[in-house]
C-alpha positions in Angstrom: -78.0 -27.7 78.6 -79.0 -29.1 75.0 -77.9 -25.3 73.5 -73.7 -25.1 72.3 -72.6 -22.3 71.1 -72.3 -22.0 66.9 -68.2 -21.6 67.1 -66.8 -23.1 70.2 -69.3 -25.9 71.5 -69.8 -24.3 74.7 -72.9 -25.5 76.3 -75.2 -22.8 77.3 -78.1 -22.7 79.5 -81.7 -23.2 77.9 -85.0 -21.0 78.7 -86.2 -24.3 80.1 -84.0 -24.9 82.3 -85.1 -24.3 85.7 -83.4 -21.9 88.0 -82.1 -24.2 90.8 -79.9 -25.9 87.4 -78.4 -22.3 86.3 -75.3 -22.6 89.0 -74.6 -26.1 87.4 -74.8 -25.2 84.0 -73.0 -22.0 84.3 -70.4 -24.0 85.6 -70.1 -26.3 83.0 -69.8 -22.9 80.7 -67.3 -21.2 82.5 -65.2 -24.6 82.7 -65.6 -25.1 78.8 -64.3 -21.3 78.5 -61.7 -21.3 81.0 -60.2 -24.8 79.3 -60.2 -23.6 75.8 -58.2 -20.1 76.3 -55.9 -21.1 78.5 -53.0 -20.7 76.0 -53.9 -17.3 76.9 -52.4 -17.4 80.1 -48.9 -16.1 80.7 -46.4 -14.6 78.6 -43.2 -12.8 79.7 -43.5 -8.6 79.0 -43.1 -7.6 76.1 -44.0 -11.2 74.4 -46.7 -11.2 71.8 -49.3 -14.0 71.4 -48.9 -16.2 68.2 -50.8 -19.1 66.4 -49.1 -23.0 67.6 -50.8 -24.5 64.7 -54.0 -24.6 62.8 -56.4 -25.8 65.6 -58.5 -23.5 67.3 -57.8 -21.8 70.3 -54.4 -23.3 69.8 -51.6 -20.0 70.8 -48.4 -19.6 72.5 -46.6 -16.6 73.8 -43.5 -15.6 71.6 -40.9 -12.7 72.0 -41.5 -9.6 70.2 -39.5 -9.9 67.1 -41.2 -7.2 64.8 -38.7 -4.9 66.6 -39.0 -1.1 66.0 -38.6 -0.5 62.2 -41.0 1.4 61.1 -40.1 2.1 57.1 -37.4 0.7 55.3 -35.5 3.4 53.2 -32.9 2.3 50.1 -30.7 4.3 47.8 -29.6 3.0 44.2 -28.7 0.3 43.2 -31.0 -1.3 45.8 -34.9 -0.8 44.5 -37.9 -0.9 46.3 -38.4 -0.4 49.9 -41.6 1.3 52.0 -43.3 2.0 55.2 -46.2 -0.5 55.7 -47.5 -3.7 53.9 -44.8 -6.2 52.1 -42.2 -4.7 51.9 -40.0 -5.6 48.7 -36.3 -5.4 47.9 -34.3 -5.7 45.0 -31.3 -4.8 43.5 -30.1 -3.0 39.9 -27.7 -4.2 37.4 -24.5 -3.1 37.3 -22.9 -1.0 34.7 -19.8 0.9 33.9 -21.0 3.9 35.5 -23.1 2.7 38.2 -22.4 0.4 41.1 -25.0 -3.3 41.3 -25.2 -6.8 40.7 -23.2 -8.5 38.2 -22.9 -11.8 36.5 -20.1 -13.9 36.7 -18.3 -15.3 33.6 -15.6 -17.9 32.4 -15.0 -16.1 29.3 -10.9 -14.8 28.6 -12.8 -13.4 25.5 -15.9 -11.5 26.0 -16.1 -7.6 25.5 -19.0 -7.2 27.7 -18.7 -4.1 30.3 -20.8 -6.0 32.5 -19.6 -9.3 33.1 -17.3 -10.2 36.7 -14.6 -12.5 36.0 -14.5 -15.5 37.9 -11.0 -16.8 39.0 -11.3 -19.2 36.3 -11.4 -16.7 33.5 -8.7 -14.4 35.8 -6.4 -18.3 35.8 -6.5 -18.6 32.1 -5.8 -15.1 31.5 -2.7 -15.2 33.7 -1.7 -18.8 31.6 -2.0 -16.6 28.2 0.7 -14.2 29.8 2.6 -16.1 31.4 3.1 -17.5 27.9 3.8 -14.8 26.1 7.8 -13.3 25.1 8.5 -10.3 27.4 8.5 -7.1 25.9 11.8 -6.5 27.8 13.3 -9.2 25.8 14.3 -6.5 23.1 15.9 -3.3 23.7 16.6 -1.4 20.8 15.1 -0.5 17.7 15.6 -3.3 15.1 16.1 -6.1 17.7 15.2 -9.8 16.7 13.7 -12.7 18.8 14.8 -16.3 17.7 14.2 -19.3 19.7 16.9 -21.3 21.5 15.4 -24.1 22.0 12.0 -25.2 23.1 9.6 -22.4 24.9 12.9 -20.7 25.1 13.8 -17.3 23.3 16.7 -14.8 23.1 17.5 -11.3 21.7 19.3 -10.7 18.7 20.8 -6.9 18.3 20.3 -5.2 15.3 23.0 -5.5 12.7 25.6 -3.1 11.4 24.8 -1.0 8.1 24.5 -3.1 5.0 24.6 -6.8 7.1 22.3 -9.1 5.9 20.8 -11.8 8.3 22.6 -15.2 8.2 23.2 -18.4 10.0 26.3 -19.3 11.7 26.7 -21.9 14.4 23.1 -22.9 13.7 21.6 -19.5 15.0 21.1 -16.2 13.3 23.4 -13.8 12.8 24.3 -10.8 11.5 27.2 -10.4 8.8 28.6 -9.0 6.1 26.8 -10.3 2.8 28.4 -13.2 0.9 30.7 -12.3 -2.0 32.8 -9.1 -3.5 31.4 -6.0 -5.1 27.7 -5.8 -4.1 26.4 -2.5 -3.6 24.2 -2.0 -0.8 22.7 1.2 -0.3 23.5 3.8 2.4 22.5 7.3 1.9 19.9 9.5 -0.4 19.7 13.1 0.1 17.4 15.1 -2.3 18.2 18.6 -2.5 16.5 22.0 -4.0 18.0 25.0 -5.2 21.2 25.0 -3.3 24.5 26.5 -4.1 26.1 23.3 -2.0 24.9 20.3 -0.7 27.1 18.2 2.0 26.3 14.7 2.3 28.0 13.2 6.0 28.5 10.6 7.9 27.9 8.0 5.0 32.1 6.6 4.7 32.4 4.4 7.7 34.7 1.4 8.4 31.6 -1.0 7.1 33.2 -0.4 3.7 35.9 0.1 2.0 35.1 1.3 -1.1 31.6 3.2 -1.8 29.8 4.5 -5.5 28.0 7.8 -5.4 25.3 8.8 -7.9 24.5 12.3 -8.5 21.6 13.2 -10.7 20.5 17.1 -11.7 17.2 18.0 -12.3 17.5 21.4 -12.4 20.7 24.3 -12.5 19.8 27.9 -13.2 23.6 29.5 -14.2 26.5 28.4 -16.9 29.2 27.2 -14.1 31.8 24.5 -13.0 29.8 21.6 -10.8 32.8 20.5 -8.5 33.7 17.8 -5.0 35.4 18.5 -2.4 36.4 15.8 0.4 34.4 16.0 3.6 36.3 14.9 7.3 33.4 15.3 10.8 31.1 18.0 9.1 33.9 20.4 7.7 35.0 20.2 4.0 39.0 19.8 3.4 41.1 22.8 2.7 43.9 20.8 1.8 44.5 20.6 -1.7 44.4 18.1 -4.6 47.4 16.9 -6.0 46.1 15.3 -9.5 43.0 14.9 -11.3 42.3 14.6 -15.1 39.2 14.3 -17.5 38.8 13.3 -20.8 36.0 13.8 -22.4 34.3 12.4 -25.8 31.7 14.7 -27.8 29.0 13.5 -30.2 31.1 14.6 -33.4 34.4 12.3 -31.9 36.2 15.2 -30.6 38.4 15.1 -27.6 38.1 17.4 -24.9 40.7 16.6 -22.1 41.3 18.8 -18.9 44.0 18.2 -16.1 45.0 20.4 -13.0 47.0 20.0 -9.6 46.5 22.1 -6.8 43.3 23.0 -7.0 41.3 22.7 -3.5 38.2 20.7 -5.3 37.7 18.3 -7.7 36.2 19.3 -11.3 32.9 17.3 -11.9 31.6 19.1 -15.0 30.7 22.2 -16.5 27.4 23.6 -16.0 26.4 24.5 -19.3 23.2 23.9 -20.3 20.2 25.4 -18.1 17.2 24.5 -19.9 18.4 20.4 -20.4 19.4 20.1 -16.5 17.8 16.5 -16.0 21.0 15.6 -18.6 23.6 16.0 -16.1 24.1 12.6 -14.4 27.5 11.3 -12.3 29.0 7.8 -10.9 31.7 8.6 -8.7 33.9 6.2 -7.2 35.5 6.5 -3.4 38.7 4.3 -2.7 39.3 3.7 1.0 38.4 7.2 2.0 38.7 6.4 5.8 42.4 5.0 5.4 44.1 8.6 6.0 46.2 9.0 3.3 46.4 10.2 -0.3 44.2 7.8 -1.9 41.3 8.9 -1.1 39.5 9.2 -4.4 40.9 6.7 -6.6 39.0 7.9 -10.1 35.7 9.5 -11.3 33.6 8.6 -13.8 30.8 11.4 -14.9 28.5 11.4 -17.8 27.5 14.8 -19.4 25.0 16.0 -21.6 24.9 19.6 -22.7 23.0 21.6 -25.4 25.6 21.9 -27.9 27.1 18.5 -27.8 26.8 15.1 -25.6 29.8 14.5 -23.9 31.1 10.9 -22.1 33.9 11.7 -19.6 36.1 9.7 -17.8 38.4 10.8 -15.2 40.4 10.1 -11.6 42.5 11.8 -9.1 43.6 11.8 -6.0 43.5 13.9 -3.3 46.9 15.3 -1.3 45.3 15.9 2.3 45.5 12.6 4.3 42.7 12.3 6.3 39.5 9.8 7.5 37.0 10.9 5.6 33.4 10.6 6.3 31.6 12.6 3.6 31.5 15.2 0.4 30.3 18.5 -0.1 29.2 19.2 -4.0 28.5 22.8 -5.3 28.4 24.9 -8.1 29.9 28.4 -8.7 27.2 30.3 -9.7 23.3 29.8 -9.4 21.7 26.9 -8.0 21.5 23.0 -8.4 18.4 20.6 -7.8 18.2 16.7 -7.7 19.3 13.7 -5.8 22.3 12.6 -4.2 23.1 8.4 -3.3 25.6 6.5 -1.9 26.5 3.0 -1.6 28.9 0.5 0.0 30.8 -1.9 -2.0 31.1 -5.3 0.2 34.6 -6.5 0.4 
């Protein structure tokens, strides 16, 4: 038995041997084989026979753990998948419209659509906030924050018509500005081919006194340009118990007009259609709120016509106590155009 095998070593008989040697050498085969798989012996149902390691003829009995899949199916975002072979798995980005994987980021600043925030990022955000002045710390239109201290704020109301913002007490208030006789300003109506124009709710108890301007642009009919008093959107029937003009013209004449009784104050006549932008006004309102018979003090009215320029002066005062809040000017024929101001004279 000189005669292995090529891939085992298993010694085989010759053709030399004689025949009374055959039972011995088969034997000596058969023990070489039945050594060399016995690995092969064994193994519980079901168990599958695997490699133990690199040396031949080296196996071991494992369970079955291939189990019964038999193709592996995926829908989006998961990618690839199959039947037989490798099988490869992966997984899409994610996007704003479609569900997949996503990056994580630290940034409180990045506009990508793509990017997860990480509790760091979602910490500092929540710091930023939490740092920030409530938008329920004001309440009303015109509202103002000041500090009260350090990291500390508080709401400061929006002031009364014609305040100004000032310190008091070593915060900020507001008050009534400084000093007598400024004019702050309250009111302007424009108004277009009219027969009246009512101005209301411009004499309040923030002043005392108040200056209106009145300035024509346009008039389209030779007529009187009067005022009446003005008391919650209703002009006063009552009537007025003295007013008086006197009027200079270019040439030095006088022209003076007085009346009582009447139930509106003369402006000016309306006498000149085509030179309208002439006509111009400063009236001036004492204590109009105060309820009794002072409530125009004197007029003053500057008039231009085409004939002759004309300065006026004038005053009255009106018969009908009442609180006043506003005027009604008008003209008894045609229609007047332009602009109508008022203003508060601080105390």
């Amino acid at each position: 038995m000189t005669n292995p095998t090529s891939n085992f070593g298993w010694q085989m008989p010759t053709s030399t041997d004689l025949v009374t040697d055959l039972p011995a050498d088969f034997e000596v085969f058969g023990q070489a084989v039945d050594t060399d798989f016995a690995d092969l012996l064994g193994g519980a149902s079901g168990y599958i026979l695997s490699k133990a390691s690199a040396t031949d003829l080296d196996f071991a009995w494992i369970p079955n753990d291939q189990g019964d899949i038999t193709a592996v199916n995926v829908t989006s975002p998961i990618t690839g998948g199959g039947s037989s072979g490798a099988v490869t798995i992966g997984i899409n980005s994610a996007t704003t419209s479609a569900a997949g994987a996503v990056q994580l980021s630290d940034s409180t600043s990045t506009t990508s659509s793509v990017l997860a925030s990480t509790p760091t990022a979602t910490k500092s955000a929540y710091d930023l906030a939490a740092a920030a002045i409530p938008k329920s710390t004001v309440t009303t239109s015109g509202d103002v924050i000041y500090a009260t201290g350090s990291s500390a704020v508080t709401r400061l109301g929006i002031g009364s018509t014609g305040n100004v913002l000032t310190v008091a007490g070593g915060v900020p208030t507001w008050a009534a500005p400084a000093g007598g006789g400024a004019l702050t300003k309250i009111n302007t109506t424009s108004f277009s081919a009219v027969s009246a124009q009512s101005v209301n709710s411009v004499f309040t108890s923030t002043y005392q006194n108040y200056r209106v301007l009145i300035t024509l642009s346009a008039v389209t009919a030779d007529a009187t340009f009067n005022l009446r008093m003005r008391a919650s959107g209703t002009d006063s029937s009552g009537n007025i118990y003295f007013y008086g003009f006197a009027g200079i013209n270019a040439s030095g004449g006088a022209a003076n007009q007085s009346a009582s009784g009447t139930a509106q104050f003369l402006l000016s006549e309306l006498d000149d259609t085509s030179n309208a932008s002439r006509y111009a006004y400063a009236i001036d309102f004492y204590n109009p709120q105060a309820s009794v018979d002072t409530s125009i003090g004197k007029v003053y009215n500057g008039i231009l016509s085409a004939a002759s320029v004309y300065g006026g002066a004038g005053g009255g005062l009106h018969n009908s106590a009442a609180a006043y809040d506003g005027f009604t000017i008008f003209c008894t024929a045609g229609t007047i155009t332009g602009k109508v101001t008022t203003y508060g004279y601080s105390d």
